[in-house]
Every structure is written in structure tokens, then in C-alpha cells.
C-alpha positions as CSV (number, residue, x, y, z in Angstrom):
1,X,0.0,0.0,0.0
2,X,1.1,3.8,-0.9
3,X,1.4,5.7,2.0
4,X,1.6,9.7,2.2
5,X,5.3,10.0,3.2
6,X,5.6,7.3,-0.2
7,X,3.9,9.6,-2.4
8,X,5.2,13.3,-1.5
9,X,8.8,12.6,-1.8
10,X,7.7,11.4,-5.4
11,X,7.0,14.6,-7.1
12,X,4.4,16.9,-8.3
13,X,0.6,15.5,-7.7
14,X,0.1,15.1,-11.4
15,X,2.8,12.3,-11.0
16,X,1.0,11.2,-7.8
17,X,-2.3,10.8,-9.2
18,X,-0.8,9.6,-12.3
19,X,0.8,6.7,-10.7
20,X,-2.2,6.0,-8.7
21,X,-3.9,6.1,-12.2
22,X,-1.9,3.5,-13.5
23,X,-1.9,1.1,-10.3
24,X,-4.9,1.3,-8.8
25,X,-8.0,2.2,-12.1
26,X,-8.3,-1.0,-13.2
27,X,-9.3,-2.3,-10.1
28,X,-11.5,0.9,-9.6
29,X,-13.7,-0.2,-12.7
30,X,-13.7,-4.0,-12.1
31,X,-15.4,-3.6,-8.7
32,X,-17.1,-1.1,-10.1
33,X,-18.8,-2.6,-13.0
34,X,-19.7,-5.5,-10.8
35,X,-21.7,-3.0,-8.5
36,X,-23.4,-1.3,-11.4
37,X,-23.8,-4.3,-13.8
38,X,-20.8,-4.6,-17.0
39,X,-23.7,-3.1,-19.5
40,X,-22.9,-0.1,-17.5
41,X,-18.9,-0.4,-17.9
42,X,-18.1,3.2,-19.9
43,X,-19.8,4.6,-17.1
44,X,-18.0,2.8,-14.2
45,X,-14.6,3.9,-16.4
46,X,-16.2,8.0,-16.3
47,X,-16.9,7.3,-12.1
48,X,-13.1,6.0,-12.1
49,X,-12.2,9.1,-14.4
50,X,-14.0,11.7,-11.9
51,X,-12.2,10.5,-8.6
52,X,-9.0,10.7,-10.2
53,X,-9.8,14.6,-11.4
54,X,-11.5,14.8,-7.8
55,X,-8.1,13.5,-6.4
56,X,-6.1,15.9,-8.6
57,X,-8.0,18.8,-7.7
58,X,-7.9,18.6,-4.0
59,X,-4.8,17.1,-3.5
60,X,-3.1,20.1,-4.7
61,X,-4.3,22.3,-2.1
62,X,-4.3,19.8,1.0
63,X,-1.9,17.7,-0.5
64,X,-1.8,13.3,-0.8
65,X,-3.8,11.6,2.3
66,X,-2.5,9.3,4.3
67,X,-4.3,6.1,2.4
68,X,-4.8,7.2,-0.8
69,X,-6.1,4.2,-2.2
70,X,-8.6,4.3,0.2
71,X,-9.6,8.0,-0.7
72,X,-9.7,6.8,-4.2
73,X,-12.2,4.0,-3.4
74,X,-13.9,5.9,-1.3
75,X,-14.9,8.8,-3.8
76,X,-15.8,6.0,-6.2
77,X,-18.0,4.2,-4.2
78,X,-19.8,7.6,-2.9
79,X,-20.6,8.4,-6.6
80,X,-21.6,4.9,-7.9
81,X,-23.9,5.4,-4.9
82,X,-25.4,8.3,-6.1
83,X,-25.4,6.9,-9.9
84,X,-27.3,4.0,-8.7
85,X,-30.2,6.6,-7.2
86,X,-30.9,8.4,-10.7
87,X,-33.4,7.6,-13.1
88,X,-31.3,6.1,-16.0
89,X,-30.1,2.6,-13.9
90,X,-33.8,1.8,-12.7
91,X,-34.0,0.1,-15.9
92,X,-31.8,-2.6,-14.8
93,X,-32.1,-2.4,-10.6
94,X,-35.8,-2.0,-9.7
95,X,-36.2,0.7,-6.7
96,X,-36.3,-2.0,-3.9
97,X,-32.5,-3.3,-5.3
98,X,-31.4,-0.1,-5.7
99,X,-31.6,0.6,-2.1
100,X,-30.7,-2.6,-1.2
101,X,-27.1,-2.2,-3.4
102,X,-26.8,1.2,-1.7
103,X,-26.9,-0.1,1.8
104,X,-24.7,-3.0,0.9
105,X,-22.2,-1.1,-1.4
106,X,-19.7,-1.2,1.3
107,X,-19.6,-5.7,0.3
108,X,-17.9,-4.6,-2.8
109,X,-15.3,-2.4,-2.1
110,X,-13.4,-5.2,0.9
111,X,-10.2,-6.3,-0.3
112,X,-11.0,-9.6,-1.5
113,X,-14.3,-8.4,-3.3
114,X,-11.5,-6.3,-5.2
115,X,-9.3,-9.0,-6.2
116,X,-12.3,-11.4,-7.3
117,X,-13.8,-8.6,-9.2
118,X,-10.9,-8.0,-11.4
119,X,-10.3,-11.7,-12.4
120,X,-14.5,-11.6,-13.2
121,X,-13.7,-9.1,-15.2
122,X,-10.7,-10.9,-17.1
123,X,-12.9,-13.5,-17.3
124,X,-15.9,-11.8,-18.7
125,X,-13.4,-9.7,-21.2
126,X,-12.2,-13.0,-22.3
127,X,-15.5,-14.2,-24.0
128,X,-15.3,-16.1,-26.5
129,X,-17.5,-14.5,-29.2
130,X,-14.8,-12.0,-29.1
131,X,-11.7,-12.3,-31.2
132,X,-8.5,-13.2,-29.0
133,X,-6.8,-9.8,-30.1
134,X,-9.8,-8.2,-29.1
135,X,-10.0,-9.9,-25.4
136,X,-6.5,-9.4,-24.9
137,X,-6.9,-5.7,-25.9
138,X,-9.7,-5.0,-24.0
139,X,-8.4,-7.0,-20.4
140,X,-5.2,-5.4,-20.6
141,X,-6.5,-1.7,-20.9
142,X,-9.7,-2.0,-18.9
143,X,-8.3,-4.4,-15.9
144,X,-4.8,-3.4,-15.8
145,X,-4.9,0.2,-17.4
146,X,-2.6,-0.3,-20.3
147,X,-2.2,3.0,-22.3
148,X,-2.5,2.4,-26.1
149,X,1.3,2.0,-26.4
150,X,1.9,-0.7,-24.3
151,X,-1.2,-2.7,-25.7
152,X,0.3,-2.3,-29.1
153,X,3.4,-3.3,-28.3
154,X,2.6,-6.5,-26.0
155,X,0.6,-7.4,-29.4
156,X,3.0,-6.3,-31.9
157,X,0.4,-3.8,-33.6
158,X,-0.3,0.0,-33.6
159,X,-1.9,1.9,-31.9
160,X,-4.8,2.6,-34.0
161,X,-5.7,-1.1,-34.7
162,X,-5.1,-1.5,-31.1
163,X,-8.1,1.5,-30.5
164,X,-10.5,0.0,-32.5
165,X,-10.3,-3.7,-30.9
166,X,-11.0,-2.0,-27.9
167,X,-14.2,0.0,-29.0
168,X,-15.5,-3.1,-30.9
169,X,-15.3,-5.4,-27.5
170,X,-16.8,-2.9,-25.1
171,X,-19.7,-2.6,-28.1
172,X,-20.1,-6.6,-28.1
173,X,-20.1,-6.3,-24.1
174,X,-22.6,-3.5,-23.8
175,X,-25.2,-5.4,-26.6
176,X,-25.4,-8.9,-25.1
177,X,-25.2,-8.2,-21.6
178,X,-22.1,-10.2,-21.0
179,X,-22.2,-11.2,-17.0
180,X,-19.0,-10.3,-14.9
181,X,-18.3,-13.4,-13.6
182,X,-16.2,-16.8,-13.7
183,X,-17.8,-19.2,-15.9
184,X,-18.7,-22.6,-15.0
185,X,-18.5,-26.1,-16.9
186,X,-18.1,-26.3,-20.5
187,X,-18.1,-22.3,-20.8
188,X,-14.8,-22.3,-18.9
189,X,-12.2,-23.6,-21.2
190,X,-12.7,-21.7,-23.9
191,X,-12.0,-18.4,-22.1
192,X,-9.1,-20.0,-20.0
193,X,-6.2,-19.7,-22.8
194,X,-6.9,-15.8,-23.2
195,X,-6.9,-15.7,-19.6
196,X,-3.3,-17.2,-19.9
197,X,-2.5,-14.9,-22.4
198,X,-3.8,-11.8,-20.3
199,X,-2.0,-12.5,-17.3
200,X,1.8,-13.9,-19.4
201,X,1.7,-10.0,-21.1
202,X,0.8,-8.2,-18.1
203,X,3.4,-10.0,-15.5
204,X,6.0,-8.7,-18.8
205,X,4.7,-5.4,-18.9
206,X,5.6,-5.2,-15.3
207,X,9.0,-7.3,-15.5
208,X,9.9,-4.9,-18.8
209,X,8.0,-2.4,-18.6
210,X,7.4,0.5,-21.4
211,X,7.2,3.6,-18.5
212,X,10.4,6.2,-19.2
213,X,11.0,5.9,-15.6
214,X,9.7,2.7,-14.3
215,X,11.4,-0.6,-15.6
216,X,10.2,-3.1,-13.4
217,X,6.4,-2.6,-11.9
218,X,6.4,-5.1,-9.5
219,X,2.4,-4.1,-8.8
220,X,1.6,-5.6,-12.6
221,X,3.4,-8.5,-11.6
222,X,1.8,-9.2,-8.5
223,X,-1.6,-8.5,-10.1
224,X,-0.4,-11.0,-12.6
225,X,0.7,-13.7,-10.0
226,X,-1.8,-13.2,-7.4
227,X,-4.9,-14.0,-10.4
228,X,-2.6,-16.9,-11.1
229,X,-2.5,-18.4,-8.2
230,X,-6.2,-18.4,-7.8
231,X,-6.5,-19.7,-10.9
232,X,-4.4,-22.6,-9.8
233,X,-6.7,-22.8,-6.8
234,X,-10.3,-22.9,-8.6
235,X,-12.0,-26.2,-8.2
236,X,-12.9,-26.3,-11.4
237,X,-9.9,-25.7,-13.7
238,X,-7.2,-27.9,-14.4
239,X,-4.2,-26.8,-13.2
240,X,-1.3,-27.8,-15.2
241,X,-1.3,-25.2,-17.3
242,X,-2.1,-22.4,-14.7
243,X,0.5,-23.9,-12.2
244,X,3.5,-23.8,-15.1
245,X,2.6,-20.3,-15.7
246,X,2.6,-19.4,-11.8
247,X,6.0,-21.4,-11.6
248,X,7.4,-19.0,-14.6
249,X,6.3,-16.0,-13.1
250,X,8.1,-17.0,-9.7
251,X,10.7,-17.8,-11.4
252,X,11.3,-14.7,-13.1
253,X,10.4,-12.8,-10.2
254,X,12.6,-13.7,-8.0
255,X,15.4,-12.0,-9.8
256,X,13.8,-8.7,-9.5
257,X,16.1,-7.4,-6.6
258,X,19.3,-8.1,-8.7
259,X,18.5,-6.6,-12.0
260,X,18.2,-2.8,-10.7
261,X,21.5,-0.8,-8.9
262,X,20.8,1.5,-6.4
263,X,21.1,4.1,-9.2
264,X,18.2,2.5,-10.7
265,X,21.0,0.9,-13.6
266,X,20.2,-2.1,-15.6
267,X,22.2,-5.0,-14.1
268,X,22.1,-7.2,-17.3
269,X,21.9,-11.5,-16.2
270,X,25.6,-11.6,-16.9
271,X,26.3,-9.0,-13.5
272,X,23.7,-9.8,-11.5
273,X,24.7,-11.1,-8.0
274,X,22.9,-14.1,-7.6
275,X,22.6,-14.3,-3.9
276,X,20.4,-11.4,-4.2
277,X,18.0,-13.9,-6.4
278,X,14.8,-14.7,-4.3
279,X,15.7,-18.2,-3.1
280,X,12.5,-18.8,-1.5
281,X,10.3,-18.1,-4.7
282,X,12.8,-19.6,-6.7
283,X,11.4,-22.7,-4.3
284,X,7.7,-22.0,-4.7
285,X,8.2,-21.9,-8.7
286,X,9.8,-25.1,-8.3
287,X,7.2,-26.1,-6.2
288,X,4.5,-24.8,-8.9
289,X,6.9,-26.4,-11.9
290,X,7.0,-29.9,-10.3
291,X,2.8,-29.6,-9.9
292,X,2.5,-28.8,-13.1
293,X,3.8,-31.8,-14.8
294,X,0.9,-34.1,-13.4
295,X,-1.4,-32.8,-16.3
296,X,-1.5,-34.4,-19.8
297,X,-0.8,-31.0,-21.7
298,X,2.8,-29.4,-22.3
299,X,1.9,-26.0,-22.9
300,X,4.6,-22.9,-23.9
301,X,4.6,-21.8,-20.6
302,X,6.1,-25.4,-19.2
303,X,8.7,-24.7,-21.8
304,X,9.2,-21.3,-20.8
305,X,9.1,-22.3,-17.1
306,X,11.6,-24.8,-17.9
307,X,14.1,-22.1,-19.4
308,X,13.6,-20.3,-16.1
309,X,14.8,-23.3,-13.9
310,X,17.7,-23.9,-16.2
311,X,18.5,-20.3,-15.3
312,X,17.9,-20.6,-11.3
313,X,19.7,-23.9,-11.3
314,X,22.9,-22.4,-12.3
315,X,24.9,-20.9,-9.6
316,X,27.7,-18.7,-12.0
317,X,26.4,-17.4,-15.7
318,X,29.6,-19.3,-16.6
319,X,27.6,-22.3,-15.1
320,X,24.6,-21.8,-17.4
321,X,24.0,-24.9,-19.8
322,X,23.3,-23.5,-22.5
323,X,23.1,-26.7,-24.6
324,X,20.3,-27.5,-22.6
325,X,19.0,-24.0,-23.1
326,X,19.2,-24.4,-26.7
327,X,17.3,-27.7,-26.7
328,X,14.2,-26.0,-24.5
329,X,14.3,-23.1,-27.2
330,X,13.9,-25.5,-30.0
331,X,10.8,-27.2,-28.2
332,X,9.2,-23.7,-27.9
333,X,9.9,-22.3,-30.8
334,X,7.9,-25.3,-31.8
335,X,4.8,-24.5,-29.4
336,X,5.2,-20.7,-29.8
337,X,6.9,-19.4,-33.1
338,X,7.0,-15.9,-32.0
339,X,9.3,-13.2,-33.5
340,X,11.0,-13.0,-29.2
341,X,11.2,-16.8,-29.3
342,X,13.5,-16.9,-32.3
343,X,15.3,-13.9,-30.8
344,X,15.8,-15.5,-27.8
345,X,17.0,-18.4,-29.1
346,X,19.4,-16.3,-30.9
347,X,21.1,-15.1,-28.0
348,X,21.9,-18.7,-26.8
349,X,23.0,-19.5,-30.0
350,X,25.3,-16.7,-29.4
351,X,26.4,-17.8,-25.5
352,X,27.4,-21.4,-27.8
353,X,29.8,-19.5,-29.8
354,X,27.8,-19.0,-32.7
355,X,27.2,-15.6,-33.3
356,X,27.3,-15.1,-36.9
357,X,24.3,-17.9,-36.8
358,X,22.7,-16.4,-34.4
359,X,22.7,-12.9,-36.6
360,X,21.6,-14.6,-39.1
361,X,18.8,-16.0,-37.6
362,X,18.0,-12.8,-36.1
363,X,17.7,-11.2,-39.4
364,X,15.7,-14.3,-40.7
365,X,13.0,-13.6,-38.4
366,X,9.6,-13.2,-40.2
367,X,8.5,-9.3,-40.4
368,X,12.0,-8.3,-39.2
369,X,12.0,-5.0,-41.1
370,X,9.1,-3.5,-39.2
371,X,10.4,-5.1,-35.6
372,X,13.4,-3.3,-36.3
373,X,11.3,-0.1,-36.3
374,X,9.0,-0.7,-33.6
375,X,10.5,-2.9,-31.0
376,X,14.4,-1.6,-29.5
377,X,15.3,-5.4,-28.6
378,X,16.1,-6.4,-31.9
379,X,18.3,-3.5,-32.4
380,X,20.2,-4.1,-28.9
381,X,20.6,-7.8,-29.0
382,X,21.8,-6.9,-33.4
383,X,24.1,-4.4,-31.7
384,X,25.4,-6.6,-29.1
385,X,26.0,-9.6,-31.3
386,X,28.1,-7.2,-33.8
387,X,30.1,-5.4,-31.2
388,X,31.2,-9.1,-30.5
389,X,32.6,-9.5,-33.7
390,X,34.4,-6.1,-33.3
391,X,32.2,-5.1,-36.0
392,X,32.0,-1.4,-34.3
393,X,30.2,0.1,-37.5
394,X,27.2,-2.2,-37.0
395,X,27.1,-2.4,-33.6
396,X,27.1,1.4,-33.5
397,X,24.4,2.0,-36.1
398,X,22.3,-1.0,-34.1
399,X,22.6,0.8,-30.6
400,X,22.2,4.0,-31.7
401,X,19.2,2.8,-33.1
402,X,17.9,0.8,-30.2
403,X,18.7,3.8,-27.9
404,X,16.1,6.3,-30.4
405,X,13.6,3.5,-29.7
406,X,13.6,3.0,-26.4
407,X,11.2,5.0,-24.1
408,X,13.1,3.7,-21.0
409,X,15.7,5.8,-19.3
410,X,17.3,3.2,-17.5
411,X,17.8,1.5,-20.9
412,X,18.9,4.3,-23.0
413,X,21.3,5.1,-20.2
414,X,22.4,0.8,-20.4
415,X,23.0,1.6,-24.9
416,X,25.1,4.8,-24.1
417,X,27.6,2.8,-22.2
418,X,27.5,0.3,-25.0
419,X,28.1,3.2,-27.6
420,X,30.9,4.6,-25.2
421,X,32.7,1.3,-24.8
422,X,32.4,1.0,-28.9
423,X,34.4,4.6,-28.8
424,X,37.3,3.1,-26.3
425,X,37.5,0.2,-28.5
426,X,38.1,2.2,-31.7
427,X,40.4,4.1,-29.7
């Protein structure tokens, strides 16, 4: 939780209310549109929008409160109150439930009303009349707040295309009163792989994340691990999947502490001090890794979960096997032939010794042309792999490039000490 003394040393309110904004709206209009019905969802997103003016406007005279969360909540729920009182919702509540929501509104707003109410909503965003792009689109920006940037690039689209998923699903939600809730029986699986899909992009939003200033947002990633886990714990789902996805989040996780310096510097995997890795959740994603192999289904995220442990297991970088590595990448390559798969695989192609293969790959990749515009990774790892080969022209024109690309500062400051050690090379 935020507290006051958290808050003021952080800057200007704008930046206050704007991080608030980003951590705390998507829960706002999940519990929300569970108190005023989903139909009513662009007007639980307008009661979210009005707290956070409300917020913006008062706490520049009497500054942050103490819980701010709470304040937020608070505001919200007082308005939903009073939206539930006019005219225009008695067509859905008659006037004996309105009063009885109204004296029970306080149900909605405890803690664990919150958390259930945003993985109702990822469920109910997930359905499957809706195209997977379109479910994806909508959960991330309605339940987790993604700006338009960050959807576009967890989908590898633009923005535009991105805008008018959104609009299309929130249409498709509003005309056949879609239910926010977690579907039973036969209705379950066929939301439960977008559900996957929602919860893989946002724990990497929060482990990479697109924010100038913010590289890691360990709140996505909890969100992300927290619906997880209860996944893993619903009576009605099978859990191999779910538990192989929790095990790779934990995984990755538990290497937060020892990829940020004090400065807030990128400490790349090669640097990191490993006995700053999360020992304990490296044992829960074991834990989770090990459960999920009961099932009959290898999905990408065993794979992926797999590549983690490989990573955990080894106590030096030098220690890594990356034969094994390379094996894993194969397999998922196989179950998920994404552009990052083949770039990843590229990189431990390269720790093998094979770098020009592992360019070439790189460069092989379906739709590189336009990933080289979008997406800086291509252009680092490119940069990287050349600079190896003491070819300083590429790796320059890569980095550079890479560096333009970037919003991050904490990367653009990690390419300008690549460009600088490409200048004491030359020298």
C-alpha cells in the first residue's frame, strides 16, 4: 500500500495521481462494474475518471492523504452510490434493489471483493464470441490500465488497430449483456487460454515495462501472479497449465532485486549477484513447476518455465548450460513461433559461440523489417552480437538505433555505455 510520506517525496501531484492512475484504475472499474452491472462499464470507467480529477483537484491544495487508495475507493463508491439513485439505472435495478445495493455497497469495495472482481472481469473480457486480439486488448487496458502504447506493443500492432479492438469489444459487451463473472462447466475452457494470455503479457509489462522511468512494476506483476494463483486454486480448472505459468512468473520474479542498482541501472543477467535472487520463490516456482507436470498438456509456458529453472539452477552465468537452453528453445519455438522466441533463441546460439548464426537468424525472423522499427530489442541484442565480432560500424548503427527506440531511461542510459565502450575500442 502507498502511504503519504511514499507519495510526497515522489514529485508533483500530477505524478502522484498519475501513478495512482496507472496502479490502482483497473481495479476501480472492475469492482465497479460488478456493483453497477458490466452493461454499464463506460460509465463505471467515467466514475473512475471523476475520482481521479476529484483527487487531482484537492490534493493540490491539501496535499496526498494518508491512504490514498482508500480515498480513491472511497470517492468512487460515494458516486456509484449516487449513480445508482438516478433515473437512468432503474431500468436494470428496480427501486427495492437499488436501495438494497446502496446499503450493501460497502460488500464490494473489501479487499478480497476487489481482487475477485478484477479476475471476473478478465474472465468476462475474455468471451469467446470476441476475437482473441480483441480480449487481450480490451483486459489489458480496462483491468490493468494499459495505455495504447503498451497494448500495441505486448501485441505487436499499432496503436490505431489496437483502439479500435477496444471499442469493438466494449460494443459486443454492452449489446449482449455479457455477466461479470467466472464461468462454469463447458463455458470455462474456452476463455481460459486468453486468460493465460492476459496474465503472461501483463506480469511482462511489469518485468519490462514501457514507462520512461519505471522498468520493473512489481504491482503488474503481483496482479499478474496473485490471479494466477487463484487460478491454480479454482475447483474447477485444471491446473497444469495455470501452475506452469505461476511457476514462470516465480521464477522470473525472484530476480527482481538483482537486475536494478541503487542508481536505478540495468544490471544485465551476466552482472547480477545471484545471492540477491529470491531463493524462496525460486522454491515455490519449483514447487508450482514440479505440480505442473501431473497434467497431460505441455503448454509454452512449461517450456518457458523450464528455461527459467535452467537459469535458477545455475549458480555462475559461466555455469549456465546453455546446450540445454538451446534444446528448451527448439521445443518452444515449436509450441510458440513468435518473433522473441526466435530472438531468444538467438542469443543462446550466441552464448554457444555461434554468433554469426545467431545474426543470421535474427535477421531471418519473419516481419524483421518493421520489428526493427518498432521494437528496441532487436536492435540491442543486433548491436550486441556485432560489437562481439568487433564489427564497431554495425554495432554502433544497431545501438544507436535501439537507444532512439527506447522510451526507457534506465535502458537508454544501459545503450550509451555500449556506444561509449564502442568509442574506447576504436580508440
Amino acid at each position: 500500500m502507498l502511504k503519504q510520506t511514499d507519495l510526497t517525496s515522489g514529485g508533483t501531484t500530477e505524478k502522484i495521481v498519475d501513478h495512482l492512475f496507472r496502479h490502482q484504475a483497473g481495479k476501480m472499474v472492475a469492482v465497479l462494474s460488478r456493483l453497477l452491472g458490466l452493461e454499464n462499464l463506460p460509465l463505471a470507467e467515467d466514475v473512475v475518471q471523476e475520482a481521479f480529477i476529484k483527487a487531482l483537484q484537492t490534493w493540490k491544495i491539501n496535499g496526498a492523504p494518508e491512504n490514498p487508495e482508500a480515498w480513491l475507493l472511497q470517492v468512487a463508491k460515494n458516486k456509484a452510490i449516487d449513480l445508482l439513485r438516478r433515473q437512468q439505472l432503474h431500468k436494470r435495478f428496480t427501486q427495492q434493489e437499488v436501495i438494497e445495493l446502496t446499503q450493501n455497497a460497502d460488500h464490494f469495495f473489501h479487499e478480497q471483493e476487489i481482487a475477485d472482481s478484477q479476475l471476473r472481469m478478465i474472465f468476462a473480457c475474455c468471451h469467446p464470441s470476441l476475437k482473441q486480439e480483441d480480449q487481450v486488448a480490451l483486459t489489458l487496458k480496462i483491468v490493468s490500465g494499459f495505455s495504447l502504447a503498451e497494448i500495441a506493443r505486448a501485441l505487436v500492432m499499432n496503436e490505431a488497430v489496437v483502439q479500435k479492438r477496444i471499442f469493438r469489444a466494449k460494443n459486443f459487451l454492452r449489446e449482449n449483456n455479457v455477466v461479470l463473472e467466472i464461468p462454469a462447466g463447458a463455458d470455462l475452457p474456452g476463455r481460459l487460454d486468453s486468460v493465460y494470455t492476459v496474465l503472461y503479457l501483463l506480469f511482462n509489462e511489469g518485468y519490462n515495462s514501457l514507462k520512461t522511468d519505471e522498468l520493473i512494476r512489481r504491482d503488474l506483476c503481483g496482479e499478474a501472479m496473485r490471479c494466477c494463483k487463484l487460478l491454480t486454486e479454482h475447483p474447477t480448472i485444471k491446473h497444469s497449465v495455470a501452475n506452469a505459468l505461476l511457476a514462470l512468473m516465480c521464477l522470473q520474479a525472484a530476480r527482481f532485486n538483482s537486475r536494478i542498482s541503487v542508481d536505478n541501472d540495468i544490471i544485465l543477467l551476466q552482472q547480477q549477484d545471484r545471492s540477491q535472487w529470491d531463493h524462496e520463490l525460486i522454491g515455490v516456482g519449483y514447487y508450482y513447476l514440479n505440480l505442473s507436470s501431473g497434467g497431460d498438456v505441455i503448454s509454452s509456458y512449461h517450456i518457458e518455465a523450464a528455461i527459467a529453472a535452467e537459469h535458477a539452477m545455475a549458480a555462475h552465468f559461466e555455469d549456465t548450460n546453455w546446450t540445454r537452453l538451446l534444446q528448451l528453445y527448439d521445443l518452444l519455438l515449436e509450441a510458440k513461433p513468435a518473433p522473441v522466441t526466435q530472438l531468444n533463441r538467438a542469443v543462446v546460439l550466441a552464448q554457444l559461440g555461434n554468433i554469426e548464426t545467431a545474426i543470421t537468424s535474427i535477421l531471418s525472423i519473419h516481419g524483421i523489417d518493421q520489428l526493427l522499427r518498432s521494437n528496441h530489442l532487436y536492435s540491442a541484442v543486433l548491436g550486441d552480437l556485432y560489437k562481439r565480432l568487433s564489427n564497431t560500424v554495425k554495432a554502433h548503427e544497431y545501438f544507436t538505433h535501439a537507444q532512439q527506440l527506447t522510451p526507457s531511461l534506465a535502458e537508454k542510459k544501459l545503450l550509451q555505455l555500449r556506444l561509449d565502450e564502442l568509442v574506447k575500442q576504436n580508440n
